[in-house]
Residue, then its C-alpha position, 0 to 999 in steps of 0.5 A: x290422157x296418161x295411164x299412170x299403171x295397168x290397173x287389173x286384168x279382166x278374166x271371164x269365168x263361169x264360175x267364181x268358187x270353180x276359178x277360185x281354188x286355181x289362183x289360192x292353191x295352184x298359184x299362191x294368191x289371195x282373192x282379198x274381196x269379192x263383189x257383185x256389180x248388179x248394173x253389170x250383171x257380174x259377180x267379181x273377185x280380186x287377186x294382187x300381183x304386185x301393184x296390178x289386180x287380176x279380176x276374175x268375171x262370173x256371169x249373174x245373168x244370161x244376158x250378161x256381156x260375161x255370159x255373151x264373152x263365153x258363149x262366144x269365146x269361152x272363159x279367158x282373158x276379158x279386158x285389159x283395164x288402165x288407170x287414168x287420172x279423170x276418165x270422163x277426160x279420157x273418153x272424151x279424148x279417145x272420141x276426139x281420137x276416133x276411137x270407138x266407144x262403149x262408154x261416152x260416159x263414165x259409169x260405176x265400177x267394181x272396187x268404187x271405181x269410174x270406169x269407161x271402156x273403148x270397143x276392141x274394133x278401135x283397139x286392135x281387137x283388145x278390149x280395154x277398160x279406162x279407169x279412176x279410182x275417185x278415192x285418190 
């Protein structure tokens, strides 16, 4: 596996249009596209730092890993998510690795994008995000 670049930093929010304003008018980024993820149950907006995103997460439903994040740890820092070039590939290595998996598979992302995520008891408490972009 090789991590071409950090792809986006996941944030939990509780609320989306509340976080919003914080990134426009207090830091002077751009939110350039919002998405829902209805298999996630998760509403996402994007924001550009040079080549890396920052994806804020809003809960759609109580039982959204999101609304689980907060409850239990408030809003903040989600996951750090990396590109890879094939993340079937790269899930597959990290098992061989005796990494934890959340993902033995890949499956739909925000953006179009194949994500799979390894469990942060295997990462050093970090939950991390593989991802690709097929497009590409």
């Amino acid at each position: 596996m090789e991590i071409s670049h950090i792809e986006h930093i996941g944030i939990a929010v509780k609320s989306l249009e509340a976080a919003i304003p914080y990134y426009e008018q207090t830091l002077g980024l751009k939110c350039y596209a919002t998405e829902e993820v209805a298999e996630q149950k998760v509403k996402t907006a994007f924001f550009k730092v040079g080549q890396t995103k920052i994806e804020l997460l809003e809960a759609t439903s109580d039982d959204s890993p999101i609304a689980a994040f907060i409850e239990k740890k408030g809003e903040g820092v989600h996951h750090i998510a990396f590109s890879v070039d094939k993340v079937g590939a790269a899930l597959t290595e990290m098992g061989e690795k005796e990494v934890r998996l959340i993902d033995k598979t890949p499956r739909n992302g925000a953006e179009g994008l194949l994500i799979g995520f390894l469990h942060p008891k295997s990462t050093g408490g970090v939950l991390v995000e593989l991802c690709e972009n097929p497009n590409e």
